[in-house]
N, C-alpha and C positions, 0 to 999 in steps of 0.2 A: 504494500500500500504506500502511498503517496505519504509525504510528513504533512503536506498542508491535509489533505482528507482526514487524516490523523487528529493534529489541533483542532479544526473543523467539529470534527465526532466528538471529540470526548470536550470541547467547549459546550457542544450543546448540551450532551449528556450532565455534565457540571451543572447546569443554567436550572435542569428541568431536576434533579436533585436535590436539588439548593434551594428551588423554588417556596418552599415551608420551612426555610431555616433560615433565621436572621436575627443577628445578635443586636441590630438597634430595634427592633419592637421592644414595645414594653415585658417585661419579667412576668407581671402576674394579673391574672382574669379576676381574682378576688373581688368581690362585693355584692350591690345589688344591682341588678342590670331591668330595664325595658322598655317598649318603646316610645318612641317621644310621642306625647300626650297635646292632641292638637284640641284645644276647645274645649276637654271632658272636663268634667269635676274629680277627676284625680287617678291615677292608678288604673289601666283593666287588666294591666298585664306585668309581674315582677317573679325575677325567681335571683335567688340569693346563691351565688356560687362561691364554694373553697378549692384552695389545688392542694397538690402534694406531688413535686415533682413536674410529668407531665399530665398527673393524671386529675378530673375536672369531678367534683361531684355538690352535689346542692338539692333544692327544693325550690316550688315557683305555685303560682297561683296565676287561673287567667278566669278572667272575667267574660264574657262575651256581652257586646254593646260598644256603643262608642265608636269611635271612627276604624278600634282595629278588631277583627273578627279572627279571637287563635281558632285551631282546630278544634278545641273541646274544651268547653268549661271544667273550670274545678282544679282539686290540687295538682302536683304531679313533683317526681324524682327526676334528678336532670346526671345524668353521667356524661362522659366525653373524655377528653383529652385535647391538652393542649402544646403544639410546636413551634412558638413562636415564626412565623405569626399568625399561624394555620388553626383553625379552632373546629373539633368537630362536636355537635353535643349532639344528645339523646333523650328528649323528652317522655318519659312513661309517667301518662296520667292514671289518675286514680281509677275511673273506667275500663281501660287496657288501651285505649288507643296509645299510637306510641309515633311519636312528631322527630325528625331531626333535623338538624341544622349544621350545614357546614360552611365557612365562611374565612374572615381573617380580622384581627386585629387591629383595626384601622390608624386609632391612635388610644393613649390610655385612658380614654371615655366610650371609645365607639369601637364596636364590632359589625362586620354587613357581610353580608353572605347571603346564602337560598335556604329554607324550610318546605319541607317535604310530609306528607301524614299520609301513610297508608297505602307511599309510593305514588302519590298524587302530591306536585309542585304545586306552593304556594306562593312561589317565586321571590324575589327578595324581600328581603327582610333585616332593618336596623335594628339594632340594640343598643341603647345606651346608658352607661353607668351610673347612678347620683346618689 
């Protein structure tokens, strides 16, 4: 093989690697996270996340109403994993339906990525920290 086809391949390879790793994202997902609240009278949607390492667990509560419609009312467990800046989580509500989300780190307020229920796109979706 060729050296430039060489650099070529293993740069992209690097590129697409690397793509979920970066050491200036923020450190940690910790807090309560939802999304921003246009007009409501407060809250329809919050879940409280801890880490440990890269691993993401918490609890959340959604409301349905208001300008944002979750999947399904009621509590729910939030698992995932975090790669700077790559975040996957997994919503299991109280019901059994079971929501995920996979996204990025935007900055250490904001997470955006896409939410999924049941294999059925909800398409994107912001989170924000406060």
């Amino acid at each position: 093989m060729k050296p430039r086809f060489l650099a070529v391949t293993f740069g992209a390879l690097a590129i697409l690697t690397g793509a979920c790793g970066s050491a200036t994202a923020p450190a940690s997902i910790v807090g309560t996270w939802g999304p921003p609240v246009y007009n409501d009278p407060g809250p329809i949607f919050s879940m409280t996340l801890t880490q440990s390492g890269d691993s993401i667990t918490g609890t959340g509560n959604a409301i349905t109403g208001g300008g944002y419609q979750p999947g399904a009312p009621g509590d729910f467990r939030v698992s995932g994993s975090y790669s700077r800046p790559c975040i996957t989580l997994v919503y299991t509500f109280d019901n059994g339906l079971v929501e995920r989300f996979s996204g990025r780190l935007v900055s250490t307020s904001e997470m955006s990525g896409n939410a999924a229920a049941s294999g059925c796109s909800r398409g994107p979706v912001d989170y924000f920290r406060g």
